[in-house]
N, C-alpha and C positions, 0 to 999 in steps of 0.2 A: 659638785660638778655644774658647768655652766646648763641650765635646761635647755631645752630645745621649742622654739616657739615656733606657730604656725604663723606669716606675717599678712596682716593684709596686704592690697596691691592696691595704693594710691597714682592717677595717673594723671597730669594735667586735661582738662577738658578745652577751654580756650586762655586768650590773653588779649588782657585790655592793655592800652598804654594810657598812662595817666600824668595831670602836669608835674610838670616838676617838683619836688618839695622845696621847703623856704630852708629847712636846717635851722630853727630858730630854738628848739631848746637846747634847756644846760643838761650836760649829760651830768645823769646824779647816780652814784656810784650804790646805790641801794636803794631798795625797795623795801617799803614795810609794807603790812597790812595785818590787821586784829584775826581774819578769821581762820582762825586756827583746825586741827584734825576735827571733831566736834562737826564746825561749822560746815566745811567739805564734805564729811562724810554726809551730813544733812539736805546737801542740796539736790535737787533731782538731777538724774544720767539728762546728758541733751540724746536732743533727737537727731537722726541721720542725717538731716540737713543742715542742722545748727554745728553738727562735728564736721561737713563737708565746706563749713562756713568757717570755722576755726582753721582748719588746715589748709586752705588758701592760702596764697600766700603774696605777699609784696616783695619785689627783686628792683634793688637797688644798684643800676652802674657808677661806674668810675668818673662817666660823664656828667653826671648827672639827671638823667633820663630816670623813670619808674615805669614798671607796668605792673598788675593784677595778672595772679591767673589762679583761676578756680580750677578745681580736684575734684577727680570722681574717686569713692573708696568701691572696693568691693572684698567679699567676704570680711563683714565691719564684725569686729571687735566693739565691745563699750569704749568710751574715751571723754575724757574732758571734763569739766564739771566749770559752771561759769560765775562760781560766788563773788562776793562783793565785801568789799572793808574797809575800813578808815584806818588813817595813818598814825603811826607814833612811836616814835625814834627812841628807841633804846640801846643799850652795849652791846656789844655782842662779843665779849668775855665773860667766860662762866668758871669762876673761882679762880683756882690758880692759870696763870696762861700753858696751854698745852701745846704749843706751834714751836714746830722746827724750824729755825734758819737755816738754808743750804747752803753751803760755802763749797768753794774750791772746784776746780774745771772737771774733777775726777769724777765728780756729781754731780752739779750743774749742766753736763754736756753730756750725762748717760740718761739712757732709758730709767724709771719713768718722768724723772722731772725735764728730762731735755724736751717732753713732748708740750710744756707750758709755756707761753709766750704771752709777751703783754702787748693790749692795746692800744692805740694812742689815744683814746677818750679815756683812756687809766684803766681799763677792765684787765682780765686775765680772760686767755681763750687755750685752747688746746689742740694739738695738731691730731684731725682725723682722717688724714688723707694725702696725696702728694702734695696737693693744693690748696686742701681745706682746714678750718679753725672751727669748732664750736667753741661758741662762746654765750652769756646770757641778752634777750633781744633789748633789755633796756638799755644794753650799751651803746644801743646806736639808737633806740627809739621809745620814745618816754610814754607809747600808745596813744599818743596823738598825733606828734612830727618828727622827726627825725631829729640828732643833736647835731650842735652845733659841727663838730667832727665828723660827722659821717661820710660826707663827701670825699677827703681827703683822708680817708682811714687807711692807717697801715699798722701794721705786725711786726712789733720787735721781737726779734732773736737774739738770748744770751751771749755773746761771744768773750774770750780771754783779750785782753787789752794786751796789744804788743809790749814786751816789757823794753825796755832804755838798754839794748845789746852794746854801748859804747862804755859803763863799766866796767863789765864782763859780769861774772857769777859772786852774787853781794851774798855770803852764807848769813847776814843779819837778816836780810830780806826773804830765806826761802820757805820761812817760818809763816811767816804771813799771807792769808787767803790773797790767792791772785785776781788783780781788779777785775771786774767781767765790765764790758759793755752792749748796748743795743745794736743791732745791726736788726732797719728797718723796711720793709718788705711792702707795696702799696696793693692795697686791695682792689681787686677788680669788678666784683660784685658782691651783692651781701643779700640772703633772704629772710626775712620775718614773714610767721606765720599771722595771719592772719585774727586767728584767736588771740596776741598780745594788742592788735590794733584795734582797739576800739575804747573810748574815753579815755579817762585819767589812768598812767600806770597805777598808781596808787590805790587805785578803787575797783580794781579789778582782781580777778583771780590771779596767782602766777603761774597756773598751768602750764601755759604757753610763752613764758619765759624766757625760750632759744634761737640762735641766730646761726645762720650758718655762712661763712667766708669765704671767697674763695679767690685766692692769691693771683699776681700779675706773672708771677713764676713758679717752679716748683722750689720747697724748702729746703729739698736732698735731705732730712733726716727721718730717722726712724717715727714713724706715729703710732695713735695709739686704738684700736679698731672700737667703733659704738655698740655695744649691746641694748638689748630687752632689759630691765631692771627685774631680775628677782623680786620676790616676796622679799622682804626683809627678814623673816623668820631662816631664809636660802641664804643669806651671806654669811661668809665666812666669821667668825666670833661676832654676826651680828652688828659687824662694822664697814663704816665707808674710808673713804683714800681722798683727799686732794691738795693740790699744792699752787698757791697764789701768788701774786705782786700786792699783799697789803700793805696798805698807803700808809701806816706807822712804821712799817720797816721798808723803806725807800731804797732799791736797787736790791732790797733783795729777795729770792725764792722762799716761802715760806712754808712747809708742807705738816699737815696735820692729819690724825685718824682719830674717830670715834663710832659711839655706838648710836642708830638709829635708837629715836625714840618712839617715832608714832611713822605712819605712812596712811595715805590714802591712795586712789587710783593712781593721780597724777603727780604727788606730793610724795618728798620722802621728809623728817621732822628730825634732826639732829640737835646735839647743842655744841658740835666743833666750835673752837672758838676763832674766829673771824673777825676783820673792820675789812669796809668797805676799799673796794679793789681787788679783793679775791674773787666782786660775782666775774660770775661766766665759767669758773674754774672747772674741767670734767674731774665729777666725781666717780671715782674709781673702785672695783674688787678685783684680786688674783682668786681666778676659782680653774677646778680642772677641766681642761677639752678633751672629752671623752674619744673624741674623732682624731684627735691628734693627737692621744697618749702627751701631753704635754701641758704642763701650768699657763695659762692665759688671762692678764689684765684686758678690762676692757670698760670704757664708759659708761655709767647705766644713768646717768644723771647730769644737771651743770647746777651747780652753785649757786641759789640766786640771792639770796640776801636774809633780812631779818622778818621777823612776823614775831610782833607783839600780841600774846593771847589769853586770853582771862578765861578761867580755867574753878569754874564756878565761883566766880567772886574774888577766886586767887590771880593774880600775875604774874605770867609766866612767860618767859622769851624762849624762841627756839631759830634755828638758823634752815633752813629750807633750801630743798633741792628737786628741780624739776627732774620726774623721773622719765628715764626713756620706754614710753610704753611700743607695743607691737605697732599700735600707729605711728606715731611719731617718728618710732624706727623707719618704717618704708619711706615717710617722708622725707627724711633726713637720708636716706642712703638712696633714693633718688638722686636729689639734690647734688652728692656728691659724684654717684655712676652716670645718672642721667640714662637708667636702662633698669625697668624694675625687676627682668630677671636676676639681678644680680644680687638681688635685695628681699628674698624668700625664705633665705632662716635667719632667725634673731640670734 
């Protein structure tokens, strides 16, 4: 059953406006970093102010304009952890490939893969709202400036490509997955936390690896609501859920499940197997709502990339996913109500 968490209440305290960004890096579709479970677990908890400094956050418009605004928490929960690692690029295939291609509009256009959408800096994001995308924050910001796409960021939606109704009904053709196309949506604003801004993404923790969207219209389709992450020992066979735009399989949805390896606070440690294009993807469990006698998906994570980690002298890759803690929750469902009553159970 989904637990029940008590959440904090993050609320903005002011807002600066800041100049413009230049949009000068290349959006790099993953992120690695060496330090692994081990290294996390190792680092010391920040302090209230160091967490109130992380959760800041930067809000990027349409126009081009930026501002700052600082967070106050109350009733704090632990959060964050701020480690450091160097980079180094490995597969991110673990034996046989385990990934679904989704084909055909019957599932392509249903719940839960309808709630995935790609971004136009090539990431994958996921629909949490009428308006909103979670997605991973390097897609739009490499923790120093923004990518080059940022500005002009928008949100494709799968749709069925009209078929050529001047044959009529081709029975050689009805065999074959129906083409889908993008149908693209422009962003209106985008927030990153402030815990992913700071140096090099690469040399930073990915704690703070989330970005939040928020559309120029609504999408009209079903989304998919954000939870608190369980314990991982609380998921369901101990396994996570997600499905991407990766960039070896071009146009199409690709969705896979596997079993957590390790977790820390902020970290979940899988070895799904992934290439880049899938970050930002919500990662997902169907567990029960005890309040609503009824089975319930819901986000406890986003997908962020690889982490190379040596593993007492051994070399070991694993694929990572920023989990959604109690804080991060308020943040983020702020972000999307703009009213933190609404945002008090996980």
């Amino acid at each position: 059953t989904w637990p029940s968490y008590r959440v904090p209440v993050i609320l903005p305290q002011s807002t600066l406006n800041l100049d413009k960004p230049q949009f000068d890096a290349e959006a790099r579709l993953e992120v690695v970093s060496p330090c692994g479970p081990a290294c996390h677990k190792s680092s010391p908890l920040p302090t209230y102010e160091e967490v109130k400094n992380y959760l800041s956050y930067e809000t990027l418009y349409a126009n081009g304009s930026l501002t700052e605004t600082e967070v106050g928490i109350y009733i704090l929960s632990n959060g964050g952890d701020g480690s450091q690692g160097r980079s180094r690029t490995k597969r991110q295939i673990y034996g046989y490939d385990s990934r679904f291609s989704i084909f055909g509009k019957d599932f392509l256009l249903n719940y839960p893969f309808s709630t995935s959408v790609k971004l136009s800096t090539g990431c994958t994001g996921t629909l949490v709202a009428e308006k909103h995308v979670l997605t991973a924050a390097h897609c739009i910001h490499d923790g120093k400036s923004y990518v080059k796409g940022a500005q002009k960021l928008r949100v494709g939606f799968l749709k069925p490509k009209l078929k050529d109704s001047s044959k009529g009904a081709n029975v050689t053709n009805s065999a074959m997955p129906e083409k889908m196309k993008f149908q693209w949506i422009r962003v209106k604003r985008t927030h990153v936390p402030k815990g992913w801004i700071k140096g090099n993404a690469n040399d930073i923790g990915m704690d703070y690896d989330y970005a939040l969207l928020e559309l120029k219209k609504p999408h009209k389709r079903k989304f998919m609501k954000i939870g608190v992450s369980p314990p991982a020992r609380h998921l369901p066979g101990g396994r996570i859920h997600f499905s991407g735009y990766d960039n070896d399989r071009p146009g199409n949805l690709v969705y896979r499940f596997c079993d957590v390896k390790d977790e820390t606070y902020d970290l979940l440690y899988q070895q799904c197997d992934a290439q880049p294009g899938a970050s930002g993807s919500g990662v997902y469990v169907r567990m029960w709502k005890r309040q609503n006698h009824k089975w319930e998906r819901k986000i406890i994570g986003i997908f962020s990339g690889h982490q190379w980690v040596d593993m007492n002298g051994t070399p070991q890759d694993f694929n990572v996913a920023v989990r959604i803690t109690p804080l991060k929750y308020a943040q983020i469902c702020y972000w999307i109500k703009g009213n933190y009553l609404d945002c008090r159970e996980g």
